[in-house]
Residue frames as a rotation matrix with the C-alpha (Angstrom) as fourth column:
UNK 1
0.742 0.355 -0.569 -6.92
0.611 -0.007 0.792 8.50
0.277 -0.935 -0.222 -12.52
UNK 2
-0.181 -0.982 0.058 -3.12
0.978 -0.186 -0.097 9.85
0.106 0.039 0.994 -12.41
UNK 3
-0.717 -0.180 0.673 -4.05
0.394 -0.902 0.178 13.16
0.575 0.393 0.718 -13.58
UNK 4
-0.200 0.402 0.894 -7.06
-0.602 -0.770 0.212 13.87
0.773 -0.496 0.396 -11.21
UNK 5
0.195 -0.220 -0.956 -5.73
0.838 0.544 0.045 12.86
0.510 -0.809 0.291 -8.23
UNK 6
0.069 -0.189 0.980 -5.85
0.322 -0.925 -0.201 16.09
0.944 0.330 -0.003 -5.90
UNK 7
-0.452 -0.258 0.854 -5.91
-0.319 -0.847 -0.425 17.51
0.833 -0.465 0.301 -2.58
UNK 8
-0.072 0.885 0.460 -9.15
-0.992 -0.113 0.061 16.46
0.106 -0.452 0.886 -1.74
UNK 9
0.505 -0.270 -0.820 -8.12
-0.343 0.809 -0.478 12.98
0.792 0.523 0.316 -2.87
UNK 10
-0.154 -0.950 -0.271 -5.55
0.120 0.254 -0.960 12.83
0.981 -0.180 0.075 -0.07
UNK 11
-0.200 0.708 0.677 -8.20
-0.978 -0.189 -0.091 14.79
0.064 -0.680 0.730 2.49
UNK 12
0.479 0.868 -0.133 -10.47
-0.809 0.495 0.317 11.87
0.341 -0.045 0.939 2.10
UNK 13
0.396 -0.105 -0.912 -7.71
0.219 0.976 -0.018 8.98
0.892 -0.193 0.409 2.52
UNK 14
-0.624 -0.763 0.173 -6.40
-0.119 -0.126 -0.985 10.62
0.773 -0.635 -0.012 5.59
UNK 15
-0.379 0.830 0.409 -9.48
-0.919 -0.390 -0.059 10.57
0.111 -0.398 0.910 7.21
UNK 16
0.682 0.684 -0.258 -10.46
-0.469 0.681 0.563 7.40
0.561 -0.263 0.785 6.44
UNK 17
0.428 -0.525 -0.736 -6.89
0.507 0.814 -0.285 6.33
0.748 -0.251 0.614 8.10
UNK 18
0.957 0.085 -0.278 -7.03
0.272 -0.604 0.749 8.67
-0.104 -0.792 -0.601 10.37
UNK 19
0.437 -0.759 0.483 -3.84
0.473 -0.264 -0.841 10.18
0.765 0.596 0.243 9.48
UNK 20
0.238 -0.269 -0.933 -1.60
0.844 -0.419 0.336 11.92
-0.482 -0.867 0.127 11.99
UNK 21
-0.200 -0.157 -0.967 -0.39
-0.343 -0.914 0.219 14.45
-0.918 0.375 0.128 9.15
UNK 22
0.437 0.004 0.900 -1.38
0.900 0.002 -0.437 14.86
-0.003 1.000 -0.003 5.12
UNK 23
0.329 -0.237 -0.914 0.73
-0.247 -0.956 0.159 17.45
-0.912 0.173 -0.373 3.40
UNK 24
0.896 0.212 0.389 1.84
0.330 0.268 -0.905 17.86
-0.296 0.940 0.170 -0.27
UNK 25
0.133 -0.987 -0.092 5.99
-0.094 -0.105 0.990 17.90
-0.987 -0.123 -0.107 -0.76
UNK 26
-0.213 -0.336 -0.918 6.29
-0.667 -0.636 0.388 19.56
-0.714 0.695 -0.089 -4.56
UNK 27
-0.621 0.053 -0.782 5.59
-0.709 0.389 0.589 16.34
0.336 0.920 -0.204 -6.50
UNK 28
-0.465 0.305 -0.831 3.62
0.411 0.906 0.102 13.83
0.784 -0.294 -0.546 -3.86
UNK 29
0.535 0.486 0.692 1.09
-0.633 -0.312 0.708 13.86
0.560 -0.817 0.141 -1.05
UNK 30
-0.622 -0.552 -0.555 2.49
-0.041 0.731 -0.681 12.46
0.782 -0.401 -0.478 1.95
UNK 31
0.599 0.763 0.242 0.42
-0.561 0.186 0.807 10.76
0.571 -0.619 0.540 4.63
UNK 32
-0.641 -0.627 0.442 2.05
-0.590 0.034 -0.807 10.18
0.491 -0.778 -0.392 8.15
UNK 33
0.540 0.779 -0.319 0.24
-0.321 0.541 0.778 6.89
0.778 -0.318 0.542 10.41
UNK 34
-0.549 -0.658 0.516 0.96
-0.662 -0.034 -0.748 6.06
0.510 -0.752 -0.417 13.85
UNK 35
0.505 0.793 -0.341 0.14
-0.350 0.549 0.759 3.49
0.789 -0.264 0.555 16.14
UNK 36
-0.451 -0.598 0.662 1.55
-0.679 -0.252 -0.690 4.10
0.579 -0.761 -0.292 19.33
UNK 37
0.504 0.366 0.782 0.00
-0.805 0.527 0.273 1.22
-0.312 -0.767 0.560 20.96
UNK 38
0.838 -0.205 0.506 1.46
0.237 0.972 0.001 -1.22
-0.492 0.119 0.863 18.78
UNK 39
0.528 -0.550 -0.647 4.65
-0.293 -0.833 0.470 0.90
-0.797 -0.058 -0.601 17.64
UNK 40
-0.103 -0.199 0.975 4.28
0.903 0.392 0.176 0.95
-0.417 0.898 0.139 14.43
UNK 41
0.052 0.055 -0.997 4.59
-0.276 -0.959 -0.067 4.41
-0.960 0.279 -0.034 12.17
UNK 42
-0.190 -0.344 0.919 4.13
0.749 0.555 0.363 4.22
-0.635 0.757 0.152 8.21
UNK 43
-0.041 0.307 -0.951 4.23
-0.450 -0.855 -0.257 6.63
-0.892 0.417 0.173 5.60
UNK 44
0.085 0.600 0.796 2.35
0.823 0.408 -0.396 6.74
-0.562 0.688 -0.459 2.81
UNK 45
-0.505 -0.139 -0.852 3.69
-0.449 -0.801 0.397 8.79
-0.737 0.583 0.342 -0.39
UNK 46
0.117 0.583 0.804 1.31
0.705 0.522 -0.481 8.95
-0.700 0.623 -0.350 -3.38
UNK 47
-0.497 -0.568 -0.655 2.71
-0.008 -0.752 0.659 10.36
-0.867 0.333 0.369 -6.38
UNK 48
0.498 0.867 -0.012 -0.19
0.036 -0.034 -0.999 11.42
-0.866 0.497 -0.048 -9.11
UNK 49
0.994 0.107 0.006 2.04
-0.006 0.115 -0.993 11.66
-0.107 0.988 0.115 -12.23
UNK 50
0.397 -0.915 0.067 5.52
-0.654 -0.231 0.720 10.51
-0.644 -0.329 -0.691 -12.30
UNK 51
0.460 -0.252 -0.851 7.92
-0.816 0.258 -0.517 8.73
0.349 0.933 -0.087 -14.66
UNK 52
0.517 0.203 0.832 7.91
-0.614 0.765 0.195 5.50
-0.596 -0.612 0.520 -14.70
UNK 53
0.014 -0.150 0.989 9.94
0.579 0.807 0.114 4.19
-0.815 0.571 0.098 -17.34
UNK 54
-0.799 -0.087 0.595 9.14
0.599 -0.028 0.800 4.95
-0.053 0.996 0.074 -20.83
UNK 55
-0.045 0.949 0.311 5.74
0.475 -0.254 0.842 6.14
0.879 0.186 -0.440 -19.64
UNK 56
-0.732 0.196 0.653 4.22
-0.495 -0.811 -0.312 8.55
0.468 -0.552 0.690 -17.07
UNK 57
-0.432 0.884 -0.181 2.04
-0.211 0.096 0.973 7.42
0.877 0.458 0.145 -14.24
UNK 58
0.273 0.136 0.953 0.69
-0.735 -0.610 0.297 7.20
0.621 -0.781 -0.067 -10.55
UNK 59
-0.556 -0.740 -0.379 3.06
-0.050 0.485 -0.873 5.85
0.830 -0.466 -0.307 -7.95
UNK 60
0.748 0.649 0.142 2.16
-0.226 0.048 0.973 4.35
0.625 -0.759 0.183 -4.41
UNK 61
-0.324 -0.945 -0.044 5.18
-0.132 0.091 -0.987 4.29
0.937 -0.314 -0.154 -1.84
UNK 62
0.896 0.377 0.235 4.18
-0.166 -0.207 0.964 2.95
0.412 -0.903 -0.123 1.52
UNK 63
-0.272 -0.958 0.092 7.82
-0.261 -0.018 -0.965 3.24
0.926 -0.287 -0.245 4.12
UNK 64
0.958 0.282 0.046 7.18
-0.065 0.058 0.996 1.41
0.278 -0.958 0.074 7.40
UNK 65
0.715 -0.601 0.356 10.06
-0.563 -0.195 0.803 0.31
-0.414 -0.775 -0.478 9.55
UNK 66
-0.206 -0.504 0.839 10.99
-0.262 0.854 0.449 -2.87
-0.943 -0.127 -0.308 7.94
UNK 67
-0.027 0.442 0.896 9.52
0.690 0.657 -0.303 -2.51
-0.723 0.610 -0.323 4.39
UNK 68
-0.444 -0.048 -0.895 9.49
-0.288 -0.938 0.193 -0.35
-0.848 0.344 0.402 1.63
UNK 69
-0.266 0.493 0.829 6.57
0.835 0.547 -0.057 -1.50
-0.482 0.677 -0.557 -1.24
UNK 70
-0.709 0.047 -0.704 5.56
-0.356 -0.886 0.299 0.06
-0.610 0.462 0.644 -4.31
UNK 71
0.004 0.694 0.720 2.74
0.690 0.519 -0.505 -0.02
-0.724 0.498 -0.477 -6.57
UNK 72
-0.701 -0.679 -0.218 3.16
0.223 -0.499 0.838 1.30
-0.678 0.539 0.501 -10.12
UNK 73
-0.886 0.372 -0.277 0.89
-0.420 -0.390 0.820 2.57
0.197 0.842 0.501 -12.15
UNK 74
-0.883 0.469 0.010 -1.87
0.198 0.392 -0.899 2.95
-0.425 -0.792 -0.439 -9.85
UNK 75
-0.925 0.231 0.301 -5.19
0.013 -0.774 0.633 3.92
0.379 0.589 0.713 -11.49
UNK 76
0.028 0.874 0.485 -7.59
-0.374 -0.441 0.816 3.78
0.927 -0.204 0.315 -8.95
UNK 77
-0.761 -0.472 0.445 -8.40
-0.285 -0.373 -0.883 3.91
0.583 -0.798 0.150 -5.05
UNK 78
-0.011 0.830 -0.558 -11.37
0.330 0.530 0.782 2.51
0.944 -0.175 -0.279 -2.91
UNK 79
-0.571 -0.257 0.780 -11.62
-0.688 -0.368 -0.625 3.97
0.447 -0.894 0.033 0.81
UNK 80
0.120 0.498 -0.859 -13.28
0.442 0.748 0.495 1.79
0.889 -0.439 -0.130 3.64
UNK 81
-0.090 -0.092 0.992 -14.34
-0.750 -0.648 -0.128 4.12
0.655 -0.756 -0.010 6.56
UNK 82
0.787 0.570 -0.235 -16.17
-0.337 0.717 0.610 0.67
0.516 -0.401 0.757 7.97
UNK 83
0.887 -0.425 -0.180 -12.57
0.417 0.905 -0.081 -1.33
0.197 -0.003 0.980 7.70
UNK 84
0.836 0.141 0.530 -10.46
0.428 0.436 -0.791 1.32
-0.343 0.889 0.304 7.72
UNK 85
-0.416 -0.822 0.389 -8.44
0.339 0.257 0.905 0.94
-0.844 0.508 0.172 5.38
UNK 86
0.327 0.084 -0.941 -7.53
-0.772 -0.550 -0.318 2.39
-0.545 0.831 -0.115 1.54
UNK 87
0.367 -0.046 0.929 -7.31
0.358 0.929 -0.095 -0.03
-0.859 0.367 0.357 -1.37
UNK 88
0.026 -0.187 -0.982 -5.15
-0.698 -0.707 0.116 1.10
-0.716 0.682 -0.149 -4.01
UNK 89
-0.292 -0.653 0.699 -4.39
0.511 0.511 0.691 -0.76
-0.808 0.559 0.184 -7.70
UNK 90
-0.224 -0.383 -0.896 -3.38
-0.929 -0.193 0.315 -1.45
-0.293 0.904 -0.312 -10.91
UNK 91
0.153 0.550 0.821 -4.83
-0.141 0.834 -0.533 -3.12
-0.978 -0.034 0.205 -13.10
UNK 92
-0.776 -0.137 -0.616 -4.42
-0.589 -0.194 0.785 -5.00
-0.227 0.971 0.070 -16.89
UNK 93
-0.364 0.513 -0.777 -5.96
-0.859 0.137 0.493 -6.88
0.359 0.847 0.392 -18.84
UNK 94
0.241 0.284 -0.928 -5.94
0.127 0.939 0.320 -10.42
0.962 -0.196 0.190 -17.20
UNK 95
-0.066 -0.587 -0.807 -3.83
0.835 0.410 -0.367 -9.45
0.546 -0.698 0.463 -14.21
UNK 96
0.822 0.416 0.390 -4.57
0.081 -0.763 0.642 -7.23
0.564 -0.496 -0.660 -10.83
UNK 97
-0.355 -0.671 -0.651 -2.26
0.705 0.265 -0.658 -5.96
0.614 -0.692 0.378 -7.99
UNK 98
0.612 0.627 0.482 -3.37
-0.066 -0.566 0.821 -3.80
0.788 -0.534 -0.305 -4.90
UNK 99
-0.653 -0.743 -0.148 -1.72
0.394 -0.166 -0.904 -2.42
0.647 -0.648 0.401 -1.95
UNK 100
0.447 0.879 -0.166 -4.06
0.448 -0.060 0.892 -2.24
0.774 -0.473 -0.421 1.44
UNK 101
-0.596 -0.796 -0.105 -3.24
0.354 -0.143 -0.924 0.21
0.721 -0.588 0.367 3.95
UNK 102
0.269 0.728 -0.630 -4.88
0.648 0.348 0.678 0.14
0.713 -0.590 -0.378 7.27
UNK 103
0.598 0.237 0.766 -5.57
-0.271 -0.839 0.472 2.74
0.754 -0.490 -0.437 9.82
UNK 104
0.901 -0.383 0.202 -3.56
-0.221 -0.005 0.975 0.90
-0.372 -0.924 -0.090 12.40
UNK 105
0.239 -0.894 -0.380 -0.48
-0.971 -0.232 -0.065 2.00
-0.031 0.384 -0.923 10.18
UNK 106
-0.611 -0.619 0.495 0.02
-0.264 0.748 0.610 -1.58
-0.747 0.242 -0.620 8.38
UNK 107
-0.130 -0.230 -0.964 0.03
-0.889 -0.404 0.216 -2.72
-0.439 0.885 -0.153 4.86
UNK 108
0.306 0.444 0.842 -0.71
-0.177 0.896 -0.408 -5.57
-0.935 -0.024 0.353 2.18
UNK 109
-0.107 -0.040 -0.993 0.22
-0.904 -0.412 0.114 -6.31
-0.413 0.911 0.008 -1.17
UNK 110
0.365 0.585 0.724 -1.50
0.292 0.666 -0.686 -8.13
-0.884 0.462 0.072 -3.64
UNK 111
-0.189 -0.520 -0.833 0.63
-0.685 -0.538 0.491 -8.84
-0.703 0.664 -0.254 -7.11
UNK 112
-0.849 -0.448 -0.281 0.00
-0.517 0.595 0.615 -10.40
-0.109 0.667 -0.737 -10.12
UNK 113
-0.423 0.604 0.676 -3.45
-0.050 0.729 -0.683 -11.86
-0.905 -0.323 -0.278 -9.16
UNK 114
-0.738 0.532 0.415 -5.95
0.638 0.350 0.686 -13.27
0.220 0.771 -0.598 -11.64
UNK 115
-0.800 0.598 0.048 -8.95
-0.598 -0.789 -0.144 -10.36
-0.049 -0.144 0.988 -12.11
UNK 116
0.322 0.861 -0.394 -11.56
-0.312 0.490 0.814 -13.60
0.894 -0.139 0.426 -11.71
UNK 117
-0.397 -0.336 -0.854 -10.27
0.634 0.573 -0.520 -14.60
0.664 -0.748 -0.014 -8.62
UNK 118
-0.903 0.323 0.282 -11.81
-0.411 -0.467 -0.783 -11.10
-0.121 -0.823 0.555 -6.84
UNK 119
-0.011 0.917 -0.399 -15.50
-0.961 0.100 0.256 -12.44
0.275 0.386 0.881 -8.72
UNK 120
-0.623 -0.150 -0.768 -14.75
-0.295 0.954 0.053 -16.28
0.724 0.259 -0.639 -7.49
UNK 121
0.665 0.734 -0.134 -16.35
-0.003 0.183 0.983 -18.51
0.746 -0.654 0.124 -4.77
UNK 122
-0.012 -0.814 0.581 -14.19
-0.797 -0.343 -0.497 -17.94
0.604 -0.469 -0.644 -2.09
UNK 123
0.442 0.299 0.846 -15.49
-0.697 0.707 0.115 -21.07
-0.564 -0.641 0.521 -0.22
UNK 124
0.986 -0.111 0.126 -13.80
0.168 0.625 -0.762 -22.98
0.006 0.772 0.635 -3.40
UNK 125
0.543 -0.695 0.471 -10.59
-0.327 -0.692 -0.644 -21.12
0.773 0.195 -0.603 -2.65
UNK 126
0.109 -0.677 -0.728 -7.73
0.930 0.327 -0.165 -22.28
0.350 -0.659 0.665 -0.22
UNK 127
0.901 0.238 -0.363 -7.10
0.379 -0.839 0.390 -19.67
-0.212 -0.489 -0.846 2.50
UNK 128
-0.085 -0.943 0.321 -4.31
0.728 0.161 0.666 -18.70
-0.680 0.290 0.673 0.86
UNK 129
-0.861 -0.109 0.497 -5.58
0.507 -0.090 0.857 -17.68
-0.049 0.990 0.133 -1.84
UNK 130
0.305 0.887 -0.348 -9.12
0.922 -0.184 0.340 -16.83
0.238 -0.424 -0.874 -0.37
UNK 131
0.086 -0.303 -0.949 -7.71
0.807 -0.538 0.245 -14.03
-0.584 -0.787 0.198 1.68
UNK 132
-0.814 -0.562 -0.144 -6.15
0.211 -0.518 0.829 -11.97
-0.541 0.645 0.540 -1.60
UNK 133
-0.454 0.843 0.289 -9.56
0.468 -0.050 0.882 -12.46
0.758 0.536 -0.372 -3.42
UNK 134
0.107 0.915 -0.389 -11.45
0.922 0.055 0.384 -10.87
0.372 -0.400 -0.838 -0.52
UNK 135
-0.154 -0.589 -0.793 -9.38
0.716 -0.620 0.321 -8.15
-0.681 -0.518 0.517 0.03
UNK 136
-0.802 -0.476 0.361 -9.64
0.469 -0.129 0.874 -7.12
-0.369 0.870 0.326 -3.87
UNK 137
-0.390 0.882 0.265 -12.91
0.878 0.270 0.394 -7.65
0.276 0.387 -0.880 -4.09
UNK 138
-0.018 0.047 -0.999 -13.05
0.835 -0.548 -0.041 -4.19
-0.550 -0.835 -0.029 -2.65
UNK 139
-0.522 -0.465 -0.715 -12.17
-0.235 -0.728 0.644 -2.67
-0.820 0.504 0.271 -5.96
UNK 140
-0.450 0.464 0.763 -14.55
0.854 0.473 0.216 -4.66
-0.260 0.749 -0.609 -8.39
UNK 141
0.389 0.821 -0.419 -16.56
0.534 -0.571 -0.623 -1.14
-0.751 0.019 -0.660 -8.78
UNK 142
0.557 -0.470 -0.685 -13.60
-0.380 -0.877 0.293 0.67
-0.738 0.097 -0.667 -10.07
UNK 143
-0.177 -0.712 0.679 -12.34
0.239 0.638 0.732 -1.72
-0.955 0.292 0.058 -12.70
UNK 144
-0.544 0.230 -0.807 -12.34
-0.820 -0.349 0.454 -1.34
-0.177 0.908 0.379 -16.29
UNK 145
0.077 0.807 0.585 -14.86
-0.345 0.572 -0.744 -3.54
-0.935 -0.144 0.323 -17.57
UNK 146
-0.312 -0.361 0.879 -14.56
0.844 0.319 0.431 -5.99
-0.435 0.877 0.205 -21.17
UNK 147
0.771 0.239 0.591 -16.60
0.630 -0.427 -0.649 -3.00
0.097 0.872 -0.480 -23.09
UNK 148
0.954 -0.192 -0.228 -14.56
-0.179 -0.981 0.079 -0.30
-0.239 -0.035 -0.970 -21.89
UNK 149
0.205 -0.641 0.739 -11.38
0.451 0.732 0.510 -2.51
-0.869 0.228 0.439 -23.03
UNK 150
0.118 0.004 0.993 -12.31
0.935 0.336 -0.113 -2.49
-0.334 0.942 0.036 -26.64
């Protein structure tokens, strides 16, 4: 995903969060979000191929007032014009994480979850735990799947 992540990529999530500005600052897209009713302002930097370590790969950076969250080695994106809101994650083998960021310039993160917990009964689920699984469950299209594993 890292590597074609593009322009148009960044078009599409401003839009669905109704950005106040998208622009592209030499290595990242940055995406500017306001919510002057409830004065809140967050920016959203999304860096398609950066070094991470030992390895190379796509950063999420969301800066509000009071928070600064990352998601590392993102490899795919989900939009929600309906909700919306942009679902990013990362994903391994057994284990998801996902960062939700919501047109009225605020933010979620989901780390570490189990990748059967987005496929569970949520009625079987404490709301705790419920909540994170329904949120995810947003991204089941875009997952790798066991064949594509092997």
């Amino acid at each position: 995903m890292s590597a074609n992540f593009a322009q148009s990529d960044a078009d599409k999530i401003g839009e669905v969060l109704a950005a106040e500005s998208v622009s592209f600052e030499s290595d990242h897209y940055r995406l500017k979000l306001n919510n002057e009713e409830e004065r809140r302002t967050l920016v959203l930097q999304i860096y398609p191929e950066v070094t991470l370590g030992k390895a190379r790969g796509m950063l999420v950076v969301v800066y509000t007032g009071n928070s600064h969250l990352q998601l590392h080695n993102c490899t795919g994106y989900v939009t929600s014009e309906e909700l919306g809101e942009v679902t990013f994650v990362s994903e391994k083998p057994a284990q998801l994480s996902g960062l939700v960021v919501e047109r009225g310039a605020s933010c979620s993160l989901y780390g570490g979850m189990h990748r059967d917990l987005i496929s569970s009964d949520f009625t079987q689920l404490g709301v705790e735990a419920m909540l994170s699984g329904v949120a995810m469950s947003l991204v089941e299209d875009i997952l790798t799947t066991d064949e594509e594993k092997d």
